[in-house]
C-alpha positions as CSV (number, residue, x, y, z in Angstrom):
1,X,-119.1,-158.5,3.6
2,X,-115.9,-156.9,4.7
3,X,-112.5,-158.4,3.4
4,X,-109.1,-156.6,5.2
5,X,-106.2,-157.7,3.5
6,X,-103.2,-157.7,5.4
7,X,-100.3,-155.0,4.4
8,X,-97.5,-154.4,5.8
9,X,-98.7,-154.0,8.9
10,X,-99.8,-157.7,9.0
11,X,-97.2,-159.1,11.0
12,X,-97.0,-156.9,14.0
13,X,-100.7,-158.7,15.1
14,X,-100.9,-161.1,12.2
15,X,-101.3,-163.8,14.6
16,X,-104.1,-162.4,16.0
17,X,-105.7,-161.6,12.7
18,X,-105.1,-165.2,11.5
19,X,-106.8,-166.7,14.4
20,X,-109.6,-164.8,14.3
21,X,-110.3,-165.4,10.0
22,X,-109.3,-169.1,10.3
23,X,-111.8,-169.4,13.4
24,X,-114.9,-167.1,11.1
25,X,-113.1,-169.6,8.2
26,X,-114.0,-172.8,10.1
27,X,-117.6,-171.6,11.2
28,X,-118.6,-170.5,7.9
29,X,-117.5,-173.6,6.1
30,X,-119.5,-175.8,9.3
31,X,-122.7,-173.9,8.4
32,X,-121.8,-173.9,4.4
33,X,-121.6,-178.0,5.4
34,X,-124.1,-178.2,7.4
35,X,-126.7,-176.8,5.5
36,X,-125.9,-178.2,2.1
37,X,-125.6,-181.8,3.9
38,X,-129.4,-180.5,5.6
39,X,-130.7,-179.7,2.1
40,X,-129.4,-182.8,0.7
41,X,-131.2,-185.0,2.6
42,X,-134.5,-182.3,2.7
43,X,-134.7,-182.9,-0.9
């Protein structure tokens, strides 16, 4: 898993960058929610 933490160089495209980790952010915790609600009521 790759983490790239903004320097200085985070503002000349932060907004870029931020759309792009909240929108993997919002998919990951989806299938995070997703699966645990799937396993919940699996087991």
């Amino acid at each position: 898993m790759r983490t790239k933490i903004p320097c200085s160089g985070e503002k000349k495209n932060g907004i870029r960058t931020m759309g792009s980790q909240q929108r993997r952010a919002a998919s990951e915790a989806a299938t995070t929610t997703s699966l645990r609600f799937w396993t919940r009521s699996t087991t």
